[in-house]
N, C-alpha and C positions, 0 to 999 in steps of 0.2 A: 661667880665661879670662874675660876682662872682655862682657858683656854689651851689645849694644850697643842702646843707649836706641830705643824709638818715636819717629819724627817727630812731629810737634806737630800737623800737616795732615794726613796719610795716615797714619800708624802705620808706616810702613815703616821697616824695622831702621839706624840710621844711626852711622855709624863718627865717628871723631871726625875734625875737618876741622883744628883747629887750639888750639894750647895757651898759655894766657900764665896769668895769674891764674885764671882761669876756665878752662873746657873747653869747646872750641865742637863740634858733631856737622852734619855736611851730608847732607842726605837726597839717597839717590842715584835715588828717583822724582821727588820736587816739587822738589828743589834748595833747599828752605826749608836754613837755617843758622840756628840755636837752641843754646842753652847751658840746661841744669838748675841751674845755679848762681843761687840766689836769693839778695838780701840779707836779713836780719834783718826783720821789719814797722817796728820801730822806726828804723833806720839809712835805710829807705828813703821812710817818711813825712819825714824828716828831709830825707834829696836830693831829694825833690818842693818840699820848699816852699821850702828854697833856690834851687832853679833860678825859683821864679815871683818872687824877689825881685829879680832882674835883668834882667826886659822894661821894654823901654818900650814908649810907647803907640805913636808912630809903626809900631814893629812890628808892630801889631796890628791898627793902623788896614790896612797892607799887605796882611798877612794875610787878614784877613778880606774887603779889599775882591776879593783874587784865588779866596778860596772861594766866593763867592757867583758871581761869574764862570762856575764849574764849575756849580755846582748849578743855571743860569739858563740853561746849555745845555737843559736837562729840562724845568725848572717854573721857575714867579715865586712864591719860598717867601713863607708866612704865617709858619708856627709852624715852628721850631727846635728839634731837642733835642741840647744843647753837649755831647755826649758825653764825661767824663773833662776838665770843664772847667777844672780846675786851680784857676788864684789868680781865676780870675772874669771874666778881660780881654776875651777875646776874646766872651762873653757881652756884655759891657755896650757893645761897640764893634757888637754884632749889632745890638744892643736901640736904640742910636745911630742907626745906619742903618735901620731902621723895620720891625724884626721884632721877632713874638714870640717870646721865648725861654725853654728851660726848659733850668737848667744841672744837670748831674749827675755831684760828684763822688765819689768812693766814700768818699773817707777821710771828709766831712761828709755826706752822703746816704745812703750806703750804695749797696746791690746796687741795678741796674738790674729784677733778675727781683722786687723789693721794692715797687720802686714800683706807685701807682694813677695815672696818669695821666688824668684826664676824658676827652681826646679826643687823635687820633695825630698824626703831625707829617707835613709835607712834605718835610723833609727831618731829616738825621742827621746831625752832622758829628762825626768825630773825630780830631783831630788832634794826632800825636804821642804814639798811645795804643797803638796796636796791639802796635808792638813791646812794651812792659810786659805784656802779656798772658799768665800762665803756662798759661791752659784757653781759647785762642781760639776754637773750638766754642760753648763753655757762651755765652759771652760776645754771641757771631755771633747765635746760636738766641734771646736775650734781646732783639737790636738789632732782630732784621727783624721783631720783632712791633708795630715800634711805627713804624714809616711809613705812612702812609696809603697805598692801592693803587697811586699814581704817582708816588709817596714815592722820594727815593733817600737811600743812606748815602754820603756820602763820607769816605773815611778819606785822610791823608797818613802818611805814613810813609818814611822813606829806603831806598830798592831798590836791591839789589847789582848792578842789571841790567849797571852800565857794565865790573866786573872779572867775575859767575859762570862766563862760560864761556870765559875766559882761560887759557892752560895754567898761568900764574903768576897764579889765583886765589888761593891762599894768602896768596901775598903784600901780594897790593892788599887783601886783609880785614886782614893783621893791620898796615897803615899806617892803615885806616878809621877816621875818629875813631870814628864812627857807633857802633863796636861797644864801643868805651871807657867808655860809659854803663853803669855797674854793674846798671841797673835794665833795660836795655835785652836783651830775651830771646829773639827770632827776629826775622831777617830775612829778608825774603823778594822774589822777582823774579818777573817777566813770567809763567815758566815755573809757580813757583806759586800763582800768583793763577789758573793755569789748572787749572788741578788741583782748586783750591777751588771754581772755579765748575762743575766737573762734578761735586765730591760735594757741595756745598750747591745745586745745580739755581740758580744765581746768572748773571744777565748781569754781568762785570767789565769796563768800561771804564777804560783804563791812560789815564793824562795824563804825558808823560816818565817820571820818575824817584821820583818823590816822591809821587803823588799819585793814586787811582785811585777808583770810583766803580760802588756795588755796586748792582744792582736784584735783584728775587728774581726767577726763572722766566726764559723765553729768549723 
């Protein structure tokens, strides 16, 4: 009898949701969908840096100008910390637009729980990270120690919100490019970002689909 793995978010016992190359499991608390299937370190520092060799700046410039957007709802950030900042861009596109930035990426930085930081940020951004996250916890518990008290984190990431509670879920994940990304390891909706904000004691404000925006405490 096959075992069925803990969820990533609650630990709750999760059946598998669906099969292609990999194995995906749907938590039937938080509705998180995750796969245990990890690449190689080496095959997947490899798909990281490929993927930063095909932005342009325009996209960045985009980007950045609509994260700030979010994070401005809150505060008018000084100091930034580019969480998981990849090939550097959207750092230097922050630093462009007249913020301090501290960029931090693991494969040349290392751990977040590593660094000395002198002083904490106003804000957090991470973007396009979370899903690669195989210990989202460890990760979580590392980030909120480093906002300042009216600090926020925002993360983007792609939510399954528009197919999970479809009765032909299945189907719309296994057309989802989204989940195609071999490094790419839970996905998660509305439903568990709520879940998380009651066992991490987090306010979670949802922006559509893609984008939501973590404070600690309520």
């Amino acid at each position: 009898m096959t075992t069925e793995p803990p969820c990533r978010i609650c630990k709750s016992p999760s059946p598998v949701f669906y099969r292609d190359a990999r194995t995906f499991y749907k938590c039937p608390n938080c509705w998180l969908i995750f796969t245990n299937d990890l690449l190689d370190k080496i095959l997947e520092e490899n798909h990281y840096k490929s993927q930063w060799e095909t932005t342009e700046p325009e996209f960045w410039e985009n980007q950045t100008t609509a994260l700030l957007s979010y994070i401005q709802k809150y505060l008018t950030p000084k100091r930034i910390l580019d969480f998981g900042a990849g090939s550097g861009e959207m750092t230097e596109e922050l630093k462009r637009q007249g913020h301090e930035v501290t960029a931090l990426e693991q494969m040349r930085d290392g751990y977040l729980k590593d660094q000395q930081y002198p002083h904490l940020f106003d804000a957090v951004v991470a973007v396009e990270v979370i899903e690669h996250l195989p210990n989202v916890w460890e990760e979580l518990e590392q980030i909120e120690k480093v906002p300042a008290p009216e600090g926020v984190i925002v993360i983007s990431t792609g939510l399954t919100n528009p197919f999970i509670e479809l009765p032909n879920a299945v189907e719309h994940f296994k057309s989802w490019w989204y989940k195609d990304d071999p490094t790419h390891l839970s996905f998660f909706c509305n439903h568990t970002l709520g879940v998380m904000a009651d066992i991490g004691d987090y306010t979670i404000d949802i922006f559509g689909d893609k984008l939501f925006v973590v404070r600690k405490g309520n």
